[in-house]
N, C-alpha and C positions, 0 to 999 in steps of 0.2 A: 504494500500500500504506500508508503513511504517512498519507497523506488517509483513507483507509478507516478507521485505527483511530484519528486524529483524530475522527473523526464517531462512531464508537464509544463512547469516552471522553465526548462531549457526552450522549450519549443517558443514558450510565451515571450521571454525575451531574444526573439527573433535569431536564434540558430536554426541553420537547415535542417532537413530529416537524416541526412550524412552522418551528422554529429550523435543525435541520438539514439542512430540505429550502431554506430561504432561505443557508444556506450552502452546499451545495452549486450555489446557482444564483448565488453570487457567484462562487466558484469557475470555474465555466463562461461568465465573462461576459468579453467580450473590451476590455470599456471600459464608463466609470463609467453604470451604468444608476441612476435615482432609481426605478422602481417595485422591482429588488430590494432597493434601501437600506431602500422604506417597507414590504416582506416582513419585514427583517430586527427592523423598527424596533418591528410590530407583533410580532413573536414575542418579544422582550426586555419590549416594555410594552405588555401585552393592554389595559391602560386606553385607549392611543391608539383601540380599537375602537369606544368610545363617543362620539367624538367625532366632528365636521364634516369631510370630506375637502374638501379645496378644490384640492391637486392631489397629481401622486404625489409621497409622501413629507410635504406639510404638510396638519395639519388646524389646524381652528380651534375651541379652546377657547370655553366661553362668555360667558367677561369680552374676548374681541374679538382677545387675544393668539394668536400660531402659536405651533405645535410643530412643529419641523422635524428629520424622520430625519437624524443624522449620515449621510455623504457614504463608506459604506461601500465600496461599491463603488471610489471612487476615491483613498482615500489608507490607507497602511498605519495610519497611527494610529487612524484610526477604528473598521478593520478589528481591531485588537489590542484592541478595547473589548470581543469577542464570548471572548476570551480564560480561561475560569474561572480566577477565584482559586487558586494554587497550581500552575499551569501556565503554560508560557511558549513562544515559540517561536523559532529563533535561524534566522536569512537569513542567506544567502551573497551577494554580488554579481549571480552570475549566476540568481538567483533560487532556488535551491535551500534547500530548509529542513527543521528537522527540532525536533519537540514535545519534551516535557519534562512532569516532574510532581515533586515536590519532597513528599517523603514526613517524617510526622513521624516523630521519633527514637524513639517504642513504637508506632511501627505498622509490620507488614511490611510489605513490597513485595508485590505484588498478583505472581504469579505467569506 
């Protein structure tokens, strides 16, 4: 439920369906996959699309330098990148967690 209106919230502040179907398949992933990382990599920066793939998740620019998708999949920091400004999310131990949204002081609360 949680998860549902997490992905909700993405949609609302205007990410594409790229982004939260590459979240949702991070979510589902049972250990660190790089083609979801380079899903998640391209739906944050559609620019990587014009670029060289040389494997999943790096391409190659064409002054010779990679780009390489942070490591989504496997570490929460990376993971807390896909995070929008003004939300947050707080972990329990046992893995449990729960969103947040941090509202200005003239604007209501969304209902």
């Amino acid at each position: 439920m949680i998860a549902m209106r997490a992905l909700c919230r993405v949609r609302a502040i205007g990410h594409d369906d790229s982004l939260v179907d590459a979240i949702s398949a991070c979510k589902g992933a049972s250990e660190p996959d790089r083609d979801i990382d380079a899903r998640i990599a391209l739906a944050v920066f559609p620019a990587l699309r014009s670029l060289t793939v040389i494997a999943p998740g790096v391409w190659l620019q064409d002054d010779g330098n990679h780009v390489r998708a942070l490591l989504y999949t496997a570490t929460c920091r990376a993971a807390a990148m896909l995070v929008p400004s003004g939300y947050w999310i707080e972990a329990g131990p046992q893995g449990n967690h729960r969103g947040g949204r941090a509202w200005p002081m003239d604007s209501p609360s969304p209902g």
